[in-house]
C-alpha positions as CSV (number, residue, x, y, z in Angstrom):
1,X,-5.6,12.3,-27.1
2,X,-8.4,12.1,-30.1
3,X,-8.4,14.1,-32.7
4,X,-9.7,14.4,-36.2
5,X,-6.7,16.0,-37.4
6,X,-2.9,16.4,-36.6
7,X,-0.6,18.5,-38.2
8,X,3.0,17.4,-37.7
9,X,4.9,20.5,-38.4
10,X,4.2,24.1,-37.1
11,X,6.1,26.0,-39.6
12,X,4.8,28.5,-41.8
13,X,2.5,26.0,-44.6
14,X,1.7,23.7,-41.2
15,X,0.4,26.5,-39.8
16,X,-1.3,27.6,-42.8
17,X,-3.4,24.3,-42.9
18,X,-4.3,24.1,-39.5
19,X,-6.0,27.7,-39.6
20,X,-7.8,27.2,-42.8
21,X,-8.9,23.8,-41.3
22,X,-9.9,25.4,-38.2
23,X,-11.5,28.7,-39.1
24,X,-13.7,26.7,-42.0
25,X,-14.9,23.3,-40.0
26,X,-15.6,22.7,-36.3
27,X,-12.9,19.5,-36.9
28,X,-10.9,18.9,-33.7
29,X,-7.2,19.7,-34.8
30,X,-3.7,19.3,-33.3
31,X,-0.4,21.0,-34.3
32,X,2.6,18.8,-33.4
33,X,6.2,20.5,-33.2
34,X,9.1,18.6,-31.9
35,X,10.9,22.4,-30.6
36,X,9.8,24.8,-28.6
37,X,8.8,27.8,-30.8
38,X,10.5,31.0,-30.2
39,X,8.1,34.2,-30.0
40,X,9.2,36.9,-32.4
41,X,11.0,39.6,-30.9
42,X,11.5,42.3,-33.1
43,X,15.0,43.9,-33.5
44,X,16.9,46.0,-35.9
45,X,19.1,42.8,-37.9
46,X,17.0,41.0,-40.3
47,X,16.5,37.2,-40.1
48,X,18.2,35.6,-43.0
49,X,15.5,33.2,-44.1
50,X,13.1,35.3,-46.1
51,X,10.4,34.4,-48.7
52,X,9.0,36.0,-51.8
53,X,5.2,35.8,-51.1
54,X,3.3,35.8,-54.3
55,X,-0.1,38.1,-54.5
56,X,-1.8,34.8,-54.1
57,X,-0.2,33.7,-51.3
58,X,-0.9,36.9,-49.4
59,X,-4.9,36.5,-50.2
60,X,-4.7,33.3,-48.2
61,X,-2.6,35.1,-45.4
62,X,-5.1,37.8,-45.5
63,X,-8.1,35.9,-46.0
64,X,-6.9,34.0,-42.8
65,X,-6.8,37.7,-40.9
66,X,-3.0,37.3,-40.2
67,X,-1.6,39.8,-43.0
68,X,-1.9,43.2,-40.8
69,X,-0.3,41.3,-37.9
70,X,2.5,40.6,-40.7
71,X,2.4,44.5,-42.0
72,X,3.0,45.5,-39.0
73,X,5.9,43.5,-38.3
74,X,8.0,44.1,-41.4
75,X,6.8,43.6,-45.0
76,X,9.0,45.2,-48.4
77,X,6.5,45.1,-51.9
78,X,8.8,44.9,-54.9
79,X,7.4,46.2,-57.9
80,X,9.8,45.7,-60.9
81,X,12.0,42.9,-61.4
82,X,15.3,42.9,-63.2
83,X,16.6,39.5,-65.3
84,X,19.6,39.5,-66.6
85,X,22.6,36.9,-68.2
86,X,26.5,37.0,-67.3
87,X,27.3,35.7,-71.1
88,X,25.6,38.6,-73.3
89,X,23.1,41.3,-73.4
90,X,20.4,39.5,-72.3
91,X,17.6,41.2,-70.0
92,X,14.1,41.1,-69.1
93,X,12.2,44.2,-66.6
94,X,8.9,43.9,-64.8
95,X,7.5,46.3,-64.0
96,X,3.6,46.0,-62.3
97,X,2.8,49.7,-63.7
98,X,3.4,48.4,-67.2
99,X,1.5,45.1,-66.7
100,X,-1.8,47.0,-64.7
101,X,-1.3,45.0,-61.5
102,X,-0.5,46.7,-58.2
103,X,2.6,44.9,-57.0
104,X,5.1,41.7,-58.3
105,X,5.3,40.4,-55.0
106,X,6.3,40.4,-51.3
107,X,9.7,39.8,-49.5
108,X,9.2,39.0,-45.7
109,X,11.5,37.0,-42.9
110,X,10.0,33.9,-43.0
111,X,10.3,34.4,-39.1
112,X,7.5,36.6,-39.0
113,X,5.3,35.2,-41.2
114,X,5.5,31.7,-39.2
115,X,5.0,33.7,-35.9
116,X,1.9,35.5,-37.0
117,X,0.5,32.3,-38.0
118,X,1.2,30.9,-34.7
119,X,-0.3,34.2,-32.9
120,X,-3.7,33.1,-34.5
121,X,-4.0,29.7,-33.2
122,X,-5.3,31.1,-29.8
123,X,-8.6,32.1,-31.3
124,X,-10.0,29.2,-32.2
125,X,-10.9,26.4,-29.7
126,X,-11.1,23.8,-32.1
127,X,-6.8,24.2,-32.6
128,X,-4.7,22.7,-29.8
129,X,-1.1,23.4,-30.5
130,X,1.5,20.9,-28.6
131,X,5.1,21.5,-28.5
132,X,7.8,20.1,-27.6
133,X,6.6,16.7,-28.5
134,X,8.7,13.7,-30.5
135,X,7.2,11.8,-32.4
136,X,8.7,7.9,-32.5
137,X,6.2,6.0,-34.5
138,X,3.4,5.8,-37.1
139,X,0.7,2.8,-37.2
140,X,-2.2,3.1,-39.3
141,X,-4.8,1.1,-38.1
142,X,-8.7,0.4,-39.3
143,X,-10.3,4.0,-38.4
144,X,-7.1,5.8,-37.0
145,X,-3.8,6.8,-37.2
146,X,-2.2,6.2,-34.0
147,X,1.1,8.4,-33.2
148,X,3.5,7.7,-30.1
149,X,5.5,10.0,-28.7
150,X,8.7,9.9,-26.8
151,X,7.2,10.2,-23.4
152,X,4.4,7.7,-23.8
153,X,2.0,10.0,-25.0
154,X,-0.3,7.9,-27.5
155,X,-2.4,10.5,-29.9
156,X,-4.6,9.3,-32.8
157,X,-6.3,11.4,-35.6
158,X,-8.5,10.6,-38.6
159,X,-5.8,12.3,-40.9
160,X,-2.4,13.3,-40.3
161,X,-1.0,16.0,-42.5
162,X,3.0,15.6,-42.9
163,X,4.3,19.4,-43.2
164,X,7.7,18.8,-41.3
165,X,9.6,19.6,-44.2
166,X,12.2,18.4,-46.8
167,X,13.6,15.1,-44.4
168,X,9.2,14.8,-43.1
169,X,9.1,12.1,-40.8
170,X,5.8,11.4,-41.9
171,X,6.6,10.8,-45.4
172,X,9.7,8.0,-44.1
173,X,6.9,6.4,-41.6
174,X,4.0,6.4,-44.2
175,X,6.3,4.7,-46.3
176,X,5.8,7.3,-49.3
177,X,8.7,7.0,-51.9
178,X,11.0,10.1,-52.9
179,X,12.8,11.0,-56.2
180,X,15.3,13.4,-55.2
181,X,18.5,15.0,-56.9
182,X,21.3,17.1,-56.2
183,X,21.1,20.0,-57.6
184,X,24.9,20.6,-57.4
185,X,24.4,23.4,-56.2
186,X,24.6,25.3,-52.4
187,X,22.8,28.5,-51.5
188,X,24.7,31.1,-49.6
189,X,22.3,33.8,-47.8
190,X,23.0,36.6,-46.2
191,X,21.8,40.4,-45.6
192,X,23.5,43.0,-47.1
193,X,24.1,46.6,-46.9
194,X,24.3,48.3,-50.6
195,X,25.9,51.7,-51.8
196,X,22.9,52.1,-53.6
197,X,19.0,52.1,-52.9
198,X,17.3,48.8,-54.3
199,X,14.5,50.8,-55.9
200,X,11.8,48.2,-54.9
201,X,13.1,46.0,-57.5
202,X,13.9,42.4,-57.3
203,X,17.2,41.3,-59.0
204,X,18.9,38.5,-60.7
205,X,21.7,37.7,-62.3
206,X,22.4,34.5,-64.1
207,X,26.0,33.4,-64.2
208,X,28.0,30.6,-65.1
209,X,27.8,28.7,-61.8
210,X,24.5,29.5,-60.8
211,X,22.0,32.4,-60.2
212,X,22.6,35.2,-57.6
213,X,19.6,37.1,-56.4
214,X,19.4,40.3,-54.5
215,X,15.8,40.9,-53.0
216,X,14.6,44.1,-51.4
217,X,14.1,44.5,-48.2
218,X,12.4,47.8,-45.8
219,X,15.4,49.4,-45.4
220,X,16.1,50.8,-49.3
221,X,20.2,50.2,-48.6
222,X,19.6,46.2,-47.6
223,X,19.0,43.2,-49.2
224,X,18.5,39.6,-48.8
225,X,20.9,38.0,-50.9
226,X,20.9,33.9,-52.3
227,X,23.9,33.0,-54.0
228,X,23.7,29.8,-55.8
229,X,27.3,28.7,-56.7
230,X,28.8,25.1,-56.9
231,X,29.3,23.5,-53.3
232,X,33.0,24.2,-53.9
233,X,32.5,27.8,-54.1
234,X,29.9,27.7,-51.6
235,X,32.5,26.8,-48.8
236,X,35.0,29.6,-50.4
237,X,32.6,32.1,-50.2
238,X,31.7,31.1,-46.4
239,X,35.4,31.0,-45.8
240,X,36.4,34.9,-46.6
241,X,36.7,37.7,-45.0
242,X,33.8,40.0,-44.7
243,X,35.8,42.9,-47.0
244,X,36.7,40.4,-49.5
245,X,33.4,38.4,-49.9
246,X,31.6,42.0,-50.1
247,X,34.0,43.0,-53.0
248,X,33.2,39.0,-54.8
249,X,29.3,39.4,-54.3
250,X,29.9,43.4,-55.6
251,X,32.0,41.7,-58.8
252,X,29.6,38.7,-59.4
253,X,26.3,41.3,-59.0
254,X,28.5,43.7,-61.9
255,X,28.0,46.2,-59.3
256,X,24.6,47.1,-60.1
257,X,23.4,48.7,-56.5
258,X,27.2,49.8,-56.1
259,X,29.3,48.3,-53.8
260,X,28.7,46.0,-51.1
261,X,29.4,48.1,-47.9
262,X,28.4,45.1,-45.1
263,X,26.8,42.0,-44.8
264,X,25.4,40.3,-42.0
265,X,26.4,36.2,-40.7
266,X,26.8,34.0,-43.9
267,X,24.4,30.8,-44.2
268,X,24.6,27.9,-46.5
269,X,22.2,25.2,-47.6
270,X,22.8,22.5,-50.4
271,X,20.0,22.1,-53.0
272,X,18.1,19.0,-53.9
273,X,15.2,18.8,-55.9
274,X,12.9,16.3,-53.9
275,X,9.5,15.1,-55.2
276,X,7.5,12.6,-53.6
277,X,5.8,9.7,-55.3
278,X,2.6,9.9,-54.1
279,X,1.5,13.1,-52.2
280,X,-1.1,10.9,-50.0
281,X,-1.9,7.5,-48.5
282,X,-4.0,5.7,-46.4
283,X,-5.4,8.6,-43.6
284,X,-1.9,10.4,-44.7
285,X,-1.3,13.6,-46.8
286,X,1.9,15.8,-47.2
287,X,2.7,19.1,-48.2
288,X,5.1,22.2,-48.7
289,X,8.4,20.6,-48.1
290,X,7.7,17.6,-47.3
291,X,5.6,16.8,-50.5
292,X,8.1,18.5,-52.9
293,X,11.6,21.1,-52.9
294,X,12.4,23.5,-55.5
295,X,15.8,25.2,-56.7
296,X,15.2,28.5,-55.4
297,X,15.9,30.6,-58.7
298,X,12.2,31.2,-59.3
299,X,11.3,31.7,-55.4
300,X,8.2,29.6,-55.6
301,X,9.3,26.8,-53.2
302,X,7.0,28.6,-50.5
303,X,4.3,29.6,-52.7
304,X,3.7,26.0,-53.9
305,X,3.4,25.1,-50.2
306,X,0.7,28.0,-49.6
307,X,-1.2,26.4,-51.9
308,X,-0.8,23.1,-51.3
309,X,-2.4,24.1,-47.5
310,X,-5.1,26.0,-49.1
311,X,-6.3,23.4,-51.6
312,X,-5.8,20.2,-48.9
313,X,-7.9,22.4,-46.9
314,X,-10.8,23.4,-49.0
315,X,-10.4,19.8,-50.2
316,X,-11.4,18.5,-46.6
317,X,-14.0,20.9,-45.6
318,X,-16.0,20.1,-48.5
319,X,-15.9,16.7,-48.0
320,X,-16.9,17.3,-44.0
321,X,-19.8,19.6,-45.5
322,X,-21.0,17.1,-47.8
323,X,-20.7,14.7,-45.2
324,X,-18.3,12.5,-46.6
325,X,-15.3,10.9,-44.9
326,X,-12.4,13.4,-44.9
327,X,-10.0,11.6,-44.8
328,X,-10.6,8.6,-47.1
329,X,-8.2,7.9,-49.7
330,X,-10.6,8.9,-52.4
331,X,-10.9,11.7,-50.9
332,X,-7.1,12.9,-50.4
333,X,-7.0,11.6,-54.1
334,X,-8.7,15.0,-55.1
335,X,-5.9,17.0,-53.3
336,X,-2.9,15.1,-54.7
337,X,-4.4,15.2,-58.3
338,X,-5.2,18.9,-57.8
339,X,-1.5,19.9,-56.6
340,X,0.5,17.5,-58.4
341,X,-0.2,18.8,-62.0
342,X,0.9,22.1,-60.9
343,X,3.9,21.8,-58.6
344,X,5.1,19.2,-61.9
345,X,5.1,22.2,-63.9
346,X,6.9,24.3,-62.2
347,X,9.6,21.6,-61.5
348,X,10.0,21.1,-65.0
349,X,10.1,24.7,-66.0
350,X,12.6,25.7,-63.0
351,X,15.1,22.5,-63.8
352,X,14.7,23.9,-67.6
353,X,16.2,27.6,-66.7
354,X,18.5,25.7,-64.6
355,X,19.9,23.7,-67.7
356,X,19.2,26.5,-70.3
357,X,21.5,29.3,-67.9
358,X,24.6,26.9,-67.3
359,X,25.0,26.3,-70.4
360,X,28.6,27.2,-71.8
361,X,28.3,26.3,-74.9
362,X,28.1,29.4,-77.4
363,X,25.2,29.2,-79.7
364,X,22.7,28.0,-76.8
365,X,24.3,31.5,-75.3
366,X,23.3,33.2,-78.1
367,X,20.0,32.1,-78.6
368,X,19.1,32.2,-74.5
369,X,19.9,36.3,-74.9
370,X,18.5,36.4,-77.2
371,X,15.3,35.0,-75.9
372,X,15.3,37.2,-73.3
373,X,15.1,40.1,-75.5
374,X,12.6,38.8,-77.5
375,X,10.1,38.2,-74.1
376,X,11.2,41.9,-73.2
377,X,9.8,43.3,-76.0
378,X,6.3,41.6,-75.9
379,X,4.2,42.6,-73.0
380,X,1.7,40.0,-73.4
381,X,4.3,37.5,-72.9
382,X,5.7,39.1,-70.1
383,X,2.6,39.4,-68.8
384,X,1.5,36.0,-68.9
385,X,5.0,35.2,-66.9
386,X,4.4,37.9,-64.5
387,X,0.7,36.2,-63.8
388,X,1.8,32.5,-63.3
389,X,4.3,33.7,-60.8
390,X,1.8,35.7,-58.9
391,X,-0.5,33.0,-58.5
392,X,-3.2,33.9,-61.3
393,X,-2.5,30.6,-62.7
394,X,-4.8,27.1,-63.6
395,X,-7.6,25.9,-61.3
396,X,-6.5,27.9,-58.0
397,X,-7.9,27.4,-54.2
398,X,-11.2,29.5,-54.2
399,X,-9.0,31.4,-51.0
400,X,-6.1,31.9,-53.3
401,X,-7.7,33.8,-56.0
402,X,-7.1,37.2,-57.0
């Protein structure tokens, strides 16, 4: 099996790149996924993976004529935001009235995103999507990659895009080197049921061990929740009983949406910061996950992914246009230069907060409140904050802009 292009990963920024590639070239693509995908099925519980899409994001999803598919599925706007620290008076509000944009952001089941992508792939002929397929080895050889699967199948591709996430198979074949962390840190998720409606807003709370977020979802009494505690805390939190971890997460929140009333099946994943070396190699490029992981506190580990896909992409096809070789290194240079300026910053600026919020010590306390209050009062600042999270940011994917 030739083709120009395989995509090793099907989930939501695998699926991203394929379509871009595929709705904006006549290159011969392949989507490689080791499960069988389930279809969505839509039911009353929420799934417990969600994602705060960024207004850029959802111009690619958009632009890519998979948004209403989305919409119609289940989609919750936030339009404020709420900040604010355990040790002090320290707060900052968004609100996307007061800074003239329409809305912060997006929270949606990551389910549903990744299965509207997958929806699209029957519309264009140039996207063949094989599943369940294992992939064994990797050998890069004059013109090709050449990929073996488990049952003998032999495929080969010009370029092979590594989007199979934070452990990528790709990246260990290719032979790409990670720096990677602990964070020290587990996330517990869950969906909750609160006393009180979540007013659209976004919320987080800084404490000592680790930030606790309560996003909004469609139902105005529910919430995603991401508790990120200390992995001993983590497995205490798993280990309670519903009553008692409703009454912690209630305590630990201050009780700002009132008390906890339910909360679906717990879910816990340790945090690492992973960051690869080199983004690309010979005939070889990575992204989303596999390319880079991000402490969740600023919800931009997804976002970063979106636009990884989207500038690889618009990388590619202007090479193919220009009639250049797509997947030369020189070329795949351009995407890695592109993205890795970018995803740097935000790295450094999340693994900052990180630092700055679990700090004990009382003067750095002080002066972090007081910071807050200081950004709260200026809109401009706020405003400059508000935009780099949306996505209005640097030298953006032409697809991405808003």
């Amino acid at each position: 099996m030739n083709f120009d292009v395989v995509v090793v990963g099907s989930g939501i920024i695998g699926a991203t790149a394929a379509l871009l590639l595929a709705k904006n070239s006549s290159l011969n693509i392949a989507v490689i996924e080791a499960k069988e995908p389930c279809p969505y099925q839509p039911k009353e519980q929420y799934d417990y993976r969600v994602s705060a899409i960024s207004p850029a994001s959802k111009n690619i999803l958009q632009r890519l004529a998979v948004w209403d598919s989305i919409q119609q599925k289940r989609v919750t706007p936030y339009h404020k935001m709420t900040v604010w620290d355990e040790a002090g008076q320290g707060a900052i509000y968004f609100d996307c009235d007061a800074l003239h944009q329409p809305v912060l952001g997006y929270i949606i089941e990551d389910n549903i995103v990744r299965s509207s992508l997958l929806e699209k792939f029957s519309q264009y002929s140039n996207l063949h999507f094989l599943h369940p397929i294992k992939l064994i080895s990797l050998h890069d050889t004059e013109n090709h990659i050449e990929l073996q699967a488990d049952k003998n199948e032999i495929l080969s591709a010009k370029l092979v895009i590594g989007s199979d996430g934070a452990n990528s198979w790709v990246r260990e074949k290719a032979g790409i080197e990670l720096k990677s962390w602990d964070y020290q840190h587990t996330a517990v998720v869950a969906t909750v049921q609160t006393e009180r409606s979540h007013q659209a807003t976004a919320w987080q709370r800084f404490l000592s061990s680790g930030p606790l977020a309560f996003l909004p979802l469609n139902n105005p009494h529910y919430c995603s929740i991401v508790w990120s505690t200390s992995h001993q805390q983590a497995e205490n939190l798993l280990s309670l009983s519903e009553i008692d971890f409703c009454n912690s997460l209630g305590s630990a929140f201050d009780f700002r949406l009132g008390k906890i009333l339910s909360t679906q099946s717990r879910h816990a994943f340790p945090l690492r910061m992973r960051h690869a070396k080199q983004y690309v190699c010979s005939r070889v490029a990575l992204i989303g996950d596999a390319a880079h992981t991000i402490h969740p506190m600023a919800g931009q580990g997804v976002n970063l992914g979106f636009l990884d896909a989207a500038s690889l992409a618009e990388v590619v096809v202007t090479a193919v246009k220009k009639n250049r070789d797509f997947s030369s290194l020189a070329t795949l240079r351009r995407y890695e230069r592109w993205r890795k300026t970018d995803t740097l910053a935000m790295l450094a600026m999340v693994e900052g907060l990180k630092h700055l919020f679990a700090s004990e010590q009382h003067w750095i306390q002080v002066m972090r409140n007081a910071g807050l209050n200081f950004t709260n009062r200026l809109l401009f600042l706020k405003y400059f904050f508000a935009n780099y999270a949306s996505g209005r940011r640097g030298d953006m994917p032409k697809i991405a802009v808003i």
